[in-house]
MIMI-75098 format. One line per 8 residues: number of its first residue (from 0); for each residue x, y, z of C-alpha. Coordinates in Angstrom, 1 decimal, padded with zeros to 4 digits. Layout:
! MIMI-75098
NUM> X Y Z | ...
***
This chain:
! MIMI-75098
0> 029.5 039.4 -011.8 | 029.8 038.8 -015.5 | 026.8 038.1 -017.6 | 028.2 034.9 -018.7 | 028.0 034.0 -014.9 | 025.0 035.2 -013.9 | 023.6 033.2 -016.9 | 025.4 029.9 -015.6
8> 023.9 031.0 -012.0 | 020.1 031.3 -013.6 | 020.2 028.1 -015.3 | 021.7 026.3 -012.3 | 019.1 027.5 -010.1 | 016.1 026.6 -012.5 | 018.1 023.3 -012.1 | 017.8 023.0 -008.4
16> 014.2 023.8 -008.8 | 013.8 020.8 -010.7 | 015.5 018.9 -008.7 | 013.5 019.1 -005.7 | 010.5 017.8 -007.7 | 011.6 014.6 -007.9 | 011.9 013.4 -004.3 | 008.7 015.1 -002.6
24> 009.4 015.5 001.2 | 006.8 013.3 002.3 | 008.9 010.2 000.8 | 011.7 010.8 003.3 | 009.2 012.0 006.0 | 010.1 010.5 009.4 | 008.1 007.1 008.7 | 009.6 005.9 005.6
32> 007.4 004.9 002.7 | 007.7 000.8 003.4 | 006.1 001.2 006.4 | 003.5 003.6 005.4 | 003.8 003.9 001.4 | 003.5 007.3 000.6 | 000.2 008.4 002.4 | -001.6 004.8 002.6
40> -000.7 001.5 003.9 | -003.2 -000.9 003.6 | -001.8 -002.9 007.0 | -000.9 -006.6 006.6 | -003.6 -007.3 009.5 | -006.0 -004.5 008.5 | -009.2 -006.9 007.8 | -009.9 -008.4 011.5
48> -012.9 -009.3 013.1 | -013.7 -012.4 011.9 | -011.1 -014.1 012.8 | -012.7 -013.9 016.2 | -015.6 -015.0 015.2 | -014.0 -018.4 013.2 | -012.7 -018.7 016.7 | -016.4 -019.0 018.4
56> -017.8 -020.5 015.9 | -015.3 -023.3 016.0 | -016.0 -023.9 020.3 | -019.2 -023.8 019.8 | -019.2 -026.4 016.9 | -017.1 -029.1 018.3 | -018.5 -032.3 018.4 | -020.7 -031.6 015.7
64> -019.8 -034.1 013.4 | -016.4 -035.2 011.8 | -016.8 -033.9 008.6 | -016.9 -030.7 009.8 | -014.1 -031.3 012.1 | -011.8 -032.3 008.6 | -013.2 -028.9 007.1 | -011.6 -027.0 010.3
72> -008.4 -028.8 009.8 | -008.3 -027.8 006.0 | -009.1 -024.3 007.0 | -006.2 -023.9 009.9 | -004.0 -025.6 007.6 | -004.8 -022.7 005.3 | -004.4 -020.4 007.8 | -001.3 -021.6 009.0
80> -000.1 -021.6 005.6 | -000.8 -017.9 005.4 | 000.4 -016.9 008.2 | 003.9 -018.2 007.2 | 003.4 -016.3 004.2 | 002.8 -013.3 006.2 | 005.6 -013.8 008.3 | 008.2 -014.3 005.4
88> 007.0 -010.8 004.1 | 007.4 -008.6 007.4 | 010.9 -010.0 007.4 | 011.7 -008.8 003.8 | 009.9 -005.7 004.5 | 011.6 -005.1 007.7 | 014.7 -005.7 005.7 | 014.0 -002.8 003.3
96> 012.6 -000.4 005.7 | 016.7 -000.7 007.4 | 018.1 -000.3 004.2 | 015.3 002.9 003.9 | 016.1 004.2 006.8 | 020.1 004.3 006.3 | 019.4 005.3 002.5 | 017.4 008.4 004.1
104> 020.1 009.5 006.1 | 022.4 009.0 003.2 | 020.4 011.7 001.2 | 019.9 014.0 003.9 | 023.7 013.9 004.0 | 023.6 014.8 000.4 | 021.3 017.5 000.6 | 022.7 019.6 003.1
112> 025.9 019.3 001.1 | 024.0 020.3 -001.6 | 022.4 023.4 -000.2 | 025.7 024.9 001.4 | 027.2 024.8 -002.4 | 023.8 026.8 -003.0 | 024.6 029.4 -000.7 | 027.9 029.7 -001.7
120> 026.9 030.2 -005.6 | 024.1 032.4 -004.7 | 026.7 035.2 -003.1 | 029.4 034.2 -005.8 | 031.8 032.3 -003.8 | 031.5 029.2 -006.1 | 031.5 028.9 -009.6 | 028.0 026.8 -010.7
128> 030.3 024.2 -012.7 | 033.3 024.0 -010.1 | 034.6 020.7 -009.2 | 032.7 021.3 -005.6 | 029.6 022.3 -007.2 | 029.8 019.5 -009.5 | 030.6 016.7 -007.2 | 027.8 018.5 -004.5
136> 025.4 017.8 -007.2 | 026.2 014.2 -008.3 | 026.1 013.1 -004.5 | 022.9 014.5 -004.3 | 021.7 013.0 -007.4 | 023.2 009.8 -007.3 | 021.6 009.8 -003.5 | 018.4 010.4 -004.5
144> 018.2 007.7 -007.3 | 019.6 005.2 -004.9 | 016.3 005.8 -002.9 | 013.6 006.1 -005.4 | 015.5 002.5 -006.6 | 015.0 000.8 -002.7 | 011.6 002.2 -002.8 | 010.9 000.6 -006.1
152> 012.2 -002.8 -004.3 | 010.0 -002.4 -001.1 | 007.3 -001.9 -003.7 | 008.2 -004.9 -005.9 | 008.1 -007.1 -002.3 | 004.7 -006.0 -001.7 | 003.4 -006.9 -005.1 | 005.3 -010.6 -004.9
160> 003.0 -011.4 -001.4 | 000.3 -009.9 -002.6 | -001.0 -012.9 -005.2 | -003.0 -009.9 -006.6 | -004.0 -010.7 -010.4 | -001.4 -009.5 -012.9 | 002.0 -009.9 -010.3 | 004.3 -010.9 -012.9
168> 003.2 -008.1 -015.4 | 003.5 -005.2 -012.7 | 007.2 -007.3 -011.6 | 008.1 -006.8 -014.8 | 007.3 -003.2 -015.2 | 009.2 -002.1 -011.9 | 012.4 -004.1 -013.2 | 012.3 -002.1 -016.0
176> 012.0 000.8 -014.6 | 014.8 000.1 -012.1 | 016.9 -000.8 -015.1 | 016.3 002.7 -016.4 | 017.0 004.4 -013.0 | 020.6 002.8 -012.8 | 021.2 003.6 -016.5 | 020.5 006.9 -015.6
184> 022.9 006.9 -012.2 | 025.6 006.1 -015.2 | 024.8 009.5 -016.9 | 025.1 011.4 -013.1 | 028.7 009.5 -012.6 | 030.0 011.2 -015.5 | 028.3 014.2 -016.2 | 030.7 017.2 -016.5
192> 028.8 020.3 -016.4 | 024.9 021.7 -014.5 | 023.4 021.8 -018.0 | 024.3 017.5 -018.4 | 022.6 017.5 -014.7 | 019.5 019.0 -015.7 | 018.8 016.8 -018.5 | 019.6 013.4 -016.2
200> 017.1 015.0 -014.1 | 014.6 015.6 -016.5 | 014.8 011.5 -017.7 | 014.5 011.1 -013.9 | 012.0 012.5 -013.1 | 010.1 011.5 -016.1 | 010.7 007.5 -014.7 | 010.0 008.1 -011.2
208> 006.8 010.1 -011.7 | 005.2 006.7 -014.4 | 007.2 004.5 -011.5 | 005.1 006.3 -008.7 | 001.4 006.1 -010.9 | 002.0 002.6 -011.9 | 002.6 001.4 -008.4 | -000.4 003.6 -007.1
216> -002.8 001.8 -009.7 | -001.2 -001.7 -009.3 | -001.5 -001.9 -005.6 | -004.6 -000.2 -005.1 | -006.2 -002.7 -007.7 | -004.8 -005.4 -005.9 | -006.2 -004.1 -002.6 | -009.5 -003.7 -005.0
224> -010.0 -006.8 -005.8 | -009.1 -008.6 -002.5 | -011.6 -006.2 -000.6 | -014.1 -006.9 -003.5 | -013.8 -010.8 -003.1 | -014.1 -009.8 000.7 | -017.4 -008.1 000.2 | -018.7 -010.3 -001.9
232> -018.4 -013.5 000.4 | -019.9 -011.3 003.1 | -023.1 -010.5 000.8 | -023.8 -013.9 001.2 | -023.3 -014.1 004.4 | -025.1 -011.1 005.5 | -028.1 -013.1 003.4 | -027.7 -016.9 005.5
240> -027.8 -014.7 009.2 | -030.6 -012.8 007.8 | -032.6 -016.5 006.9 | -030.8 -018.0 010.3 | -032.3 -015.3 012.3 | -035.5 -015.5 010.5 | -035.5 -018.7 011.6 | -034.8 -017.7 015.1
248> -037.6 -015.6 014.8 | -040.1 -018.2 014.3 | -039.6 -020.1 017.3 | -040.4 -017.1 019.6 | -036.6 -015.8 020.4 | -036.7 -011.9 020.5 | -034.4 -011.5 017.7 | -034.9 -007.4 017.8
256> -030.8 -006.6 018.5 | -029.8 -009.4 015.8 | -032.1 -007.6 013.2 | -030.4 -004.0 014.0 | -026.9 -005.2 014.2 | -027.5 -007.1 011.3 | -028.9 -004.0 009.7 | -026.0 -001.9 010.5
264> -023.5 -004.9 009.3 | -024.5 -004.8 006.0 | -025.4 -000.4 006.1 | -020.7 -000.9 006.2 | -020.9 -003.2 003.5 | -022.6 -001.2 001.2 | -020.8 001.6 002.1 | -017.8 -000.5 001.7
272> -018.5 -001.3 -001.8 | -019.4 002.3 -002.7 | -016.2 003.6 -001.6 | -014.0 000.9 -003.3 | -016.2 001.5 -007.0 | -015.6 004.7 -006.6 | -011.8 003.9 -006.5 | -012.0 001.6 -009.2
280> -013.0 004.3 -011.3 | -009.8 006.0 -011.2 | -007.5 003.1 -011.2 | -009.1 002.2 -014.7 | -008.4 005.9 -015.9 | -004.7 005.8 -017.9 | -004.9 009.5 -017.4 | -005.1 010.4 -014.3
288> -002.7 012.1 -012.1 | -000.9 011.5 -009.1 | -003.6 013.7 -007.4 | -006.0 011.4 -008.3 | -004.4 008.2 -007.5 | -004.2 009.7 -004.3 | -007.9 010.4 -003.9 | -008.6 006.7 -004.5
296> -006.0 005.7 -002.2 | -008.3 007.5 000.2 | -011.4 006.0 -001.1 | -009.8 002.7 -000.6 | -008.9 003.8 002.9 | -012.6 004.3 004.1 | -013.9 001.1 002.1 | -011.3 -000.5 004.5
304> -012.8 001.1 007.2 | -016.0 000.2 006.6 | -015.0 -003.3 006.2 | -013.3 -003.2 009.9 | -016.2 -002.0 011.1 | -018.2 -004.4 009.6 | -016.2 -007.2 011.0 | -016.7 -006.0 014.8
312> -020.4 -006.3 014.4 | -020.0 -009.3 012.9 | -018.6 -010.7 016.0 | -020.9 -009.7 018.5 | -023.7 -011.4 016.2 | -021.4 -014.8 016.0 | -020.9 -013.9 019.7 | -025.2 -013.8 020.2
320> -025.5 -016.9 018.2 | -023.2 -018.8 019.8 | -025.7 -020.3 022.4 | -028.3 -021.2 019.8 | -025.4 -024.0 018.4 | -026.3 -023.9 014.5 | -023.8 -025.5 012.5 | -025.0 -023.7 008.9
328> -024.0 -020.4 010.7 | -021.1 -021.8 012.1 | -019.7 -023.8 009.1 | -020.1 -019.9 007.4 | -018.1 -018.2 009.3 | -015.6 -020.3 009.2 | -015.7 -019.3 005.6 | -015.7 -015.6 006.4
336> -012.8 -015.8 008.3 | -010.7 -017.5 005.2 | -011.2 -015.3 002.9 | -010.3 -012.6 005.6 | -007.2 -014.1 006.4 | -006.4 -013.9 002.2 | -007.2 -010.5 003.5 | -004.4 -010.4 005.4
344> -002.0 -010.8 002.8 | -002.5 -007.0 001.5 | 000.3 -004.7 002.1 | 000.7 -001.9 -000.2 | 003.3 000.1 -000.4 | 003.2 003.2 -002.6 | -000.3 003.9 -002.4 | 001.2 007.8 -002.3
352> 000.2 011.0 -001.7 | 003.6 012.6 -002.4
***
């Protein structure tokens, strides 16, 4: 083989190496990154519990007065409301996970191409810069943008549902960098030679990388705050069951079970919190990696956790205070359950690991 070649035949394959950075495997993995971002999905009905509880506390408050019967009316309006919202998002994101899916099998199409030109320029059957080689390469390429561009989309959906603070800004951002990601599908359709490849690539990969940390940060702040407002408006009503049972207390009910489920209620709340601070720490870092962002997708993980958890002992106390017929506690969890179903809203989508 002549030097010249085996020169072309280096570079090429320091090419291919880089290539394979871009996409990791994990965002074509067999569940496809709209249904389960890249690592963490924060599910659309992830917080629960308390909408159980809304429901008891509703039975066991009819007939109270009509006031609060209006205030249940506005608040299943509400729901209603969000459930539509909810609705209307599956369907776009069910949408983009078929497009996903058929983009997926699209670049897996590529690939193999692309690794059978390999092996044919690895034992010198194929010259690096042949038309084959060339054309193996630009499918491949062009492929993979295609994706990382859908993935962007599914992304951009989740943001638009999400009512998080700063929506338009983060819009904004991922247009741009779809904008840049097509510009840069021009410079595959006519790049002549491996060397033009490997620059494309470099741009690429330079866009998806700040695509991928910008989404990771946007959505897990969004999913911050929501669990934040979430924890806050169970603070205070960890503090009413805690006076309400008190209360009980005084006119001789054995409240002992109350007291330790109550205990453990707000032990997941705290814990809660401490998970999702610890998050926030990192989403407020410009500076830190993909690694990182992953470790406070995590975070952000258990802090739902916790939350869930919370929510099922909060039901079995509604469910023990049922009997006693107190409005306060009643009119509260109503409450509760509202702001979970705001909850319910949150969908994130590249909160990645890749």
């Amino acid at each position: 083989m002549k030097k010249s070649r085996i020169v072309r035949y280096l570079a090429y394959v320091t090419f291919i190496l880089i290539l394979f950075c871009i996409l990791p495997g994990g965002s074509l993995a067999a569940k496809n990154s709209s249904e389960h971002g890249n690592g963490v999905q924060y599910d659309s009905e992830s917080i629960t519990g308390s909408e159980n509880s809304e429901k008891d506390s509703i039975e066991a408050a009819n007939g109270t007065d009509s006031s609060y019967s209006e205030k249940v009316q506005d608040k299943d309006k509400v729901k209603t409301e969000t459930q539509d919202t909810i609705s209307a998002y599956k369907l776009e994101r069910d949408r983009i996970q078929e497009e996903l899916q058929l983009q997926k099998e699209e670049y897996r199409g590529a690939k193999e191409d692309f690794l059978e030109v390999r092996n044919q320029i690895q034992k010198g059957k194929l010259d690096s810069d042949s038309e084959e080689a060339l054309n193996a390469t630009r499918l491949y390429l062009h492929a993979s943008i295609n994706y990382m561009i859908l993935y962007l989309e599914n992304v951009k959906t989740n943001i638009q549902y999400s009512n998080g603070n700063g929506t338009e800004e983060r819009i904004v951002a991922i247009d741009e960098n779809i904008r840049l990601l097509k510009a840069e599908q021009a410079g595959v359709a006519n790049a002549s030679n491996q060397q033009e490849f490997v620059v494309t690539v470099q741009s690429v990969r330079g866009v998806w990388n700040n695509s991928r940390k910008a989404s990771l940060t946007g959505a897990g702040q969004t999913v911050s705050e929501r669990i934040g407002g979430f924890l806050d408006k169970s603070d205070d009503l960890s503090r009413k069951l805690e006076t309400t049972i008190e209360s009980l207390n005084t006119t001789e009910v054995n409240t002992g079970e109350l007291e330790t489920r109550l205990t453990s209620y707000k032990l997941y709340l705290k814990a809660a919190r401490e998970k999702k601070e610890a998050a926030d720490v990192i989403y407020e870092d410009e500076n830190a990696t993909l690694e990182k962002l992953g470790v406070a997708n995590n975070y952000m993980r258990e802090s739902l956790n916790n939350v869930n958890k919370a929510n099922q002992i909060l039901r079995v106390i509604f469910d023990d205070l049922k009997g006693y017929n107190l409005e306060e506690v009643n009119g509260t969890g109503v409450e509760n359950s509202n702001e979970t179903e705001l909850n319910n809203t949150i969908s994130i989508n590249n909160t990645d690991n890749n």
